[in-house]
Structure formats: C-alpha cells, structure tokens
LOGURO-512558 format. One line per field, with one value per residue: x, y, z of N, C-alpha, C, O, CB in turn; residue in three letters. Coordinates in nm, 4 decimals, m for minus. Atoms other than C-alpha are relative to their C-alpha. Glycine has a CB too. Layout:
N
n_X <- X/...;
n_Y <- Y/...;
n_Z <- Z/...;
ca_X <- X/...;
ca_Y <- Y/...;
ca_Z <- Z/...;
c_X <- X/...;
c_Y <- Y/...;
c_Z <- Z/...;
o_X <- X/...;
o_Y <- Y/...;
o_Z <- Z/...;
cb_X <- X/...;
cb_Y <- Y/...;
cb_Z <- Z/...;
marmar <- Ala/...;
***
This chain:
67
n_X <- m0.0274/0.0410/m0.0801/0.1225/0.0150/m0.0688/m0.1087/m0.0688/m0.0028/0.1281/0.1044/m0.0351/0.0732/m0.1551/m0.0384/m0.1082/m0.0734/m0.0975/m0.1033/m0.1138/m0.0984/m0.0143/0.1054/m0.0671/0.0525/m0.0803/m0.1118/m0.0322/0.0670/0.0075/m0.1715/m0.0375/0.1585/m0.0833/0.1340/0.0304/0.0815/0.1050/m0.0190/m0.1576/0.0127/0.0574/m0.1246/m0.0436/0.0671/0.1163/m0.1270/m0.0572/m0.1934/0.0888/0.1230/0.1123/0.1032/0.0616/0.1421/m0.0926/m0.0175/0.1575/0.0774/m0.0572/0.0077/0.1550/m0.0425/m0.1052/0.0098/0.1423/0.0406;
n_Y <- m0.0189/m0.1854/m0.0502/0.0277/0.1522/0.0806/m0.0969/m0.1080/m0.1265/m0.0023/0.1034/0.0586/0.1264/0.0470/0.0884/0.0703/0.0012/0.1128/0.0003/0.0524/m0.0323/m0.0958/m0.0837/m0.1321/m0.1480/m0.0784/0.0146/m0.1396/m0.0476/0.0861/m0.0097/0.1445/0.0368/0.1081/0.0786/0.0613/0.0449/m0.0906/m0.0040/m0.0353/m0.2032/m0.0432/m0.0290/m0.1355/m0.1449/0.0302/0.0179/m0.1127/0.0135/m0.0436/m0.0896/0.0553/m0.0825/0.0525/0.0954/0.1234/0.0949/0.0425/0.1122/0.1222/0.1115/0.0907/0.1037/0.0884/0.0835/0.0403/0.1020;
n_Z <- m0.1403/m0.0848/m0.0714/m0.1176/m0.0487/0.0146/m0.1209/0.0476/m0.0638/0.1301/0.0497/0.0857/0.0249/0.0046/0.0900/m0.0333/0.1737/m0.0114/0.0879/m0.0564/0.0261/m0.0490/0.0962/0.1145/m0.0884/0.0940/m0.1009/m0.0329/m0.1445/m0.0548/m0.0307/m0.0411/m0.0587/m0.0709/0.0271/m0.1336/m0.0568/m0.0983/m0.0953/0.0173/m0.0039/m0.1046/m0.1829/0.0260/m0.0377/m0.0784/m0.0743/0.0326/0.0715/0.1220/m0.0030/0.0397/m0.0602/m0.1129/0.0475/0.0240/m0.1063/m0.0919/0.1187/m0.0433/m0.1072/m0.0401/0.0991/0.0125/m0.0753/m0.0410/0.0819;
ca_X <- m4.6672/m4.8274/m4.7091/m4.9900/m4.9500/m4.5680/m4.4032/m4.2718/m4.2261/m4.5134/m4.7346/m4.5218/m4.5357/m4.1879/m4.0814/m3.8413/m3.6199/m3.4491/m3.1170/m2.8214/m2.5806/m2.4033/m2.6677/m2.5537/m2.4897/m2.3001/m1.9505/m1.9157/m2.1910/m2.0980/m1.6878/m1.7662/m2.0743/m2.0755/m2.3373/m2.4759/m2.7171/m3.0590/m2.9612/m2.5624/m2.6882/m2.9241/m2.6605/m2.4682/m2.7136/m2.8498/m2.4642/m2.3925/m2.1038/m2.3410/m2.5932/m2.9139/m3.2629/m3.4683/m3.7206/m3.4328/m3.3817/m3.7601/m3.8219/m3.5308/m3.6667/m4.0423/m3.9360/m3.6436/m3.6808/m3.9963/m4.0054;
ca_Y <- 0.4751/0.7734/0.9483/0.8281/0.4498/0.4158/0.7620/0.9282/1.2512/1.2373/1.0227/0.8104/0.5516/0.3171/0.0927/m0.1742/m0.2138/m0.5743/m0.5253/m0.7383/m0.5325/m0.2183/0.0831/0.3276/0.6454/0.9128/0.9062/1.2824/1.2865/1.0291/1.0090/0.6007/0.4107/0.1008/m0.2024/m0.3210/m0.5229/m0.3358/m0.4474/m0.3291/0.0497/0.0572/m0.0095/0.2698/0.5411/0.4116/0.3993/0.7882/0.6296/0.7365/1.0407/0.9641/1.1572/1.0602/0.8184/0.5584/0.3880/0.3673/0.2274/m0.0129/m0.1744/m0.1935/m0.3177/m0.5350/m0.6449/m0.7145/m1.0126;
ca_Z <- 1.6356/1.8609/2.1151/2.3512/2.3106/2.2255/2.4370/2.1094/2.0422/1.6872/1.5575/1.2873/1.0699/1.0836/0.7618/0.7745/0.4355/0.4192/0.2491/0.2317/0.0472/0.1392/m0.0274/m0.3211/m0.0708/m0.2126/m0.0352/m0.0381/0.2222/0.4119/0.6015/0.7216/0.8273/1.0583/1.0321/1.4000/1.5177/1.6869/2.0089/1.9536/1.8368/2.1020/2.3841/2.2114/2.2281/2.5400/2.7284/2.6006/2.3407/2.0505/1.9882/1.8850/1.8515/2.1452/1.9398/1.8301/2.1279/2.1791/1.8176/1.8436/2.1479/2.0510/1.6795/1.7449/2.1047/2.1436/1.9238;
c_X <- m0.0613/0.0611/m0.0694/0.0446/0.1617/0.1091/0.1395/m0.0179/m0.1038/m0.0115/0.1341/m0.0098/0.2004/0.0146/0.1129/0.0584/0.0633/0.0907/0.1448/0.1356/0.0297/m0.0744/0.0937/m0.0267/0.1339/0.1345/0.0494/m0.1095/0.0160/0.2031/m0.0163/m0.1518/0.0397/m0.1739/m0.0289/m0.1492/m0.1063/0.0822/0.1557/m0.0229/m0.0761/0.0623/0.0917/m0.0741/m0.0303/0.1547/0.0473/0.1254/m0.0429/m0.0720/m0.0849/m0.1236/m0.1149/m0.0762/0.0816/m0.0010/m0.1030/m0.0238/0.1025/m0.0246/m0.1434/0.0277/0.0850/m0.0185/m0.1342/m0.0790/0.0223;
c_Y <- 0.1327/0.0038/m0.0419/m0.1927/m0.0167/0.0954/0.0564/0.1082/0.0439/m0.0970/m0.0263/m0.1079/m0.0779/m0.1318/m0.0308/m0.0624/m0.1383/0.0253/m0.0909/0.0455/0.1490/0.1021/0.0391/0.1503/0.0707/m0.0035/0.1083/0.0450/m0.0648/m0.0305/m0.1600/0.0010/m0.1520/m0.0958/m0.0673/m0.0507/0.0978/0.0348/0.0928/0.1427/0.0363/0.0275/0.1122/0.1225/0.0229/0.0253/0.1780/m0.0222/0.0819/0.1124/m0.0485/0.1144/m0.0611/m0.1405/m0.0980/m0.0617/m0.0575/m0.0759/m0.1186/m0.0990/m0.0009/m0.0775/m0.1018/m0.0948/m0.0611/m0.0830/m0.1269;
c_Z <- 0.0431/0.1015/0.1600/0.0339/0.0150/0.0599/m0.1578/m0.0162/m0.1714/m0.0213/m0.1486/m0.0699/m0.0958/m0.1748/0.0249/m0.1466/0.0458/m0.1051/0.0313/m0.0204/0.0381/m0.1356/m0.0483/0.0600/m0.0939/0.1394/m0.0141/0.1648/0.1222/0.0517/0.0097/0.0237/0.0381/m0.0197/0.1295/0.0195/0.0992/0.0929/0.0667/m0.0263/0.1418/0.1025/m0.0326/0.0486/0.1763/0.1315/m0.0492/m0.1281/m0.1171/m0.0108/m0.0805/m0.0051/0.1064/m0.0422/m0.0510/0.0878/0.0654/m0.1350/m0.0390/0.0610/m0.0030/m0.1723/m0.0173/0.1420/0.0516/m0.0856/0.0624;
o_X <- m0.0496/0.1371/m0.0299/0.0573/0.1869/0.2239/0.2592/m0.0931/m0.0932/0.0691/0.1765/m0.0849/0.2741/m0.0786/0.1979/m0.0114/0.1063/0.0461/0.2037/0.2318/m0.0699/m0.0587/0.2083/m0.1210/0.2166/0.1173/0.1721/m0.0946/m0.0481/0.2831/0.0736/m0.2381/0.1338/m0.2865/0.0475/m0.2451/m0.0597/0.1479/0.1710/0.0397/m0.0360/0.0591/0.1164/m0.0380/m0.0553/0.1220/0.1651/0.2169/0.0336/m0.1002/m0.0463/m0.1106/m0.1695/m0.0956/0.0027/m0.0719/m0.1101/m0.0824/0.0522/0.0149/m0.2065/0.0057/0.0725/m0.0248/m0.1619/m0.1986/m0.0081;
o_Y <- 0.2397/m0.0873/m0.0207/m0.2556/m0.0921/0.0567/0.0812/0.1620/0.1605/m0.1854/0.0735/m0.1947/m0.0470/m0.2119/0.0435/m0.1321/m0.1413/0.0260/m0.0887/0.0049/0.2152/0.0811/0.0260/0.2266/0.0233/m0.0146/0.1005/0.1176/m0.0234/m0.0495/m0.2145/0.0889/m0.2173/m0.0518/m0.1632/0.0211/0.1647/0.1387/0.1464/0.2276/0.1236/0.1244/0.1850/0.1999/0.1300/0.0679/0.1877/0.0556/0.1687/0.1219/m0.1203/0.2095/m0.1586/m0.2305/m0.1903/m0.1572/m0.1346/m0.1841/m0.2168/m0.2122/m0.0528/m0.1984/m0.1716/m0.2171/m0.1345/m0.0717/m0.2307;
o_Z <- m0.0167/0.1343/0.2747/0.1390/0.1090/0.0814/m0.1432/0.0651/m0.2093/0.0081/m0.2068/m0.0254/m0.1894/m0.1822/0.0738/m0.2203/0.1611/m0.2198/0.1394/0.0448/0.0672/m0.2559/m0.0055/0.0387/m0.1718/0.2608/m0.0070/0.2630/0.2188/m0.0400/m0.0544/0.0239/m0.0070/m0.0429/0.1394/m0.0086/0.1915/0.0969/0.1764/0.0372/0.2187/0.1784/0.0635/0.1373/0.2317/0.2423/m0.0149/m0.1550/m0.1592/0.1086/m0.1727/0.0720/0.0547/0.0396/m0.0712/0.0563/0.1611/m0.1318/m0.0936/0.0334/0.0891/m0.1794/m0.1180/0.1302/0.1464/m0.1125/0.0038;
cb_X <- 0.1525/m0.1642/0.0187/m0.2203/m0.0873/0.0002/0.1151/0.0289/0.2003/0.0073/m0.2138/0.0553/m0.2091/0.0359/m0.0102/m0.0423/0.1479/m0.0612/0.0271/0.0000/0.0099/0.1532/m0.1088/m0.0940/0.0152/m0.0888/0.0994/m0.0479/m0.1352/m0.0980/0.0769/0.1236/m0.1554/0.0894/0.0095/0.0309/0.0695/m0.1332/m0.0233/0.0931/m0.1333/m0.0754/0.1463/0.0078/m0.1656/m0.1151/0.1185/0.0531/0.0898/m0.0886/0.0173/m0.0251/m0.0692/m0.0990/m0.1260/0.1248/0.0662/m0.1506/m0.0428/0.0642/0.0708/m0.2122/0.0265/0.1499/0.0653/m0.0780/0.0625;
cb_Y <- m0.0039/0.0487/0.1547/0.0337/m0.1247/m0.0640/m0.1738/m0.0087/0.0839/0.0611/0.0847/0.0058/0.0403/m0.1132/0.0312/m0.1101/0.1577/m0.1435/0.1419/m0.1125/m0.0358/0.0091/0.1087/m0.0007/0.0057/0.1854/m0.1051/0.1069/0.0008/m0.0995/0.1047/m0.0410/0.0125/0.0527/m0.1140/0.1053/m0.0903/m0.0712/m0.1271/m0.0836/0.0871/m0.0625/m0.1655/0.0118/0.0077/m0.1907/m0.1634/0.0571/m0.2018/m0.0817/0.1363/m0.1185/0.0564/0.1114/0.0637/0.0104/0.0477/0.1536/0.0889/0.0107/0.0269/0.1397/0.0409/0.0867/0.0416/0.1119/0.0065;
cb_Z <- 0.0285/0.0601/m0.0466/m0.0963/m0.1252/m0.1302/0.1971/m0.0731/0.0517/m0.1350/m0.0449/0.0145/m0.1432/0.2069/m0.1156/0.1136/m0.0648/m0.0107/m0.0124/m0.0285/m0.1153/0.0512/0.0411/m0.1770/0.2380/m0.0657/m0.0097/m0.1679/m0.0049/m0.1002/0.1712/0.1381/m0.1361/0.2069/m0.1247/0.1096/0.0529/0.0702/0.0113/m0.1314/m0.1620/0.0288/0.0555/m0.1305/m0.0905/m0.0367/m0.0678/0.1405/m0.0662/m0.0236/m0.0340/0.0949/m0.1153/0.0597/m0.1260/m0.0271/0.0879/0.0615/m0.1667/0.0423/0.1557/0.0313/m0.0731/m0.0161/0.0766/0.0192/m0.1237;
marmar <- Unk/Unk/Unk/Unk/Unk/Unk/Unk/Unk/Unk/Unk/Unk/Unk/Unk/Unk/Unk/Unk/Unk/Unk/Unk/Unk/Unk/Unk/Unk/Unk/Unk/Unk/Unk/Unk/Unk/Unk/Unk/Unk/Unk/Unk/Unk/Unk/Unk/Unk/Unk/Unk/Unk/Unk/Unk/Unk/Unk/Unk/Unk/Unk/Unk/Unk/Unk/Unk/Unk/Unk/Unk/Unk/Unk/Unk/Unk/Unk/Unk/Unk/Unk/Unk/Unk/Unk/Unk;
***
C-alpha cells in the first residue's frame, strides 16, 4: 500500500494470516482479547467506541470490504 494510491500514512506491505484457533500469546501481556469480524472492528474504531491508529480503518475497508 502507499500513501499516494491508498491515503496511508507509509508505504506498507499488509499480510493476511488464516488462523482458526485462538494464538499462543503470552497472558502476562495481554488482560483479554475479543475476536470480531472486519466489518464489526471497523464500526468500532470508526463510531469512537474503540482507539485505533489511523491506517486500520483504511486497511479494513480496502482488504475486507472491497471484496
């Protein structure tokens, strides 16, 4: 993605992991974690319920909705 064609904030390059089970995170770093659908985080960040860094809600909706 650049910042020219896709309005983020650097040139990146996005990977998409398919997993079905919950990962091996260390649960000292971690208090809870919740599993949502693109569209379901997006309306979070996107409604103030959530914080986010600016470039989530833009790579949500050119990787997920724009299929």
């Amino acid at each position: 993605m650049t910042p020219h064609e896709h309005g983020v904030s650097a040139f990146m390059q996005v990977y998409q992991i398919f997993y079905q089970d919950v990962p091996p995170y260390n649960s000292n770093d971690f208090g809870e974690y919740f599993w949502f659908y693109p569209h379901e985080l997006r309306e979070k960040i996107v409604s103030g319920v959530d914080k986010a860094k600016s470039d989530l809600p833009l790579l949500l909706k050119y990787f997920f909705e724009n299929k």
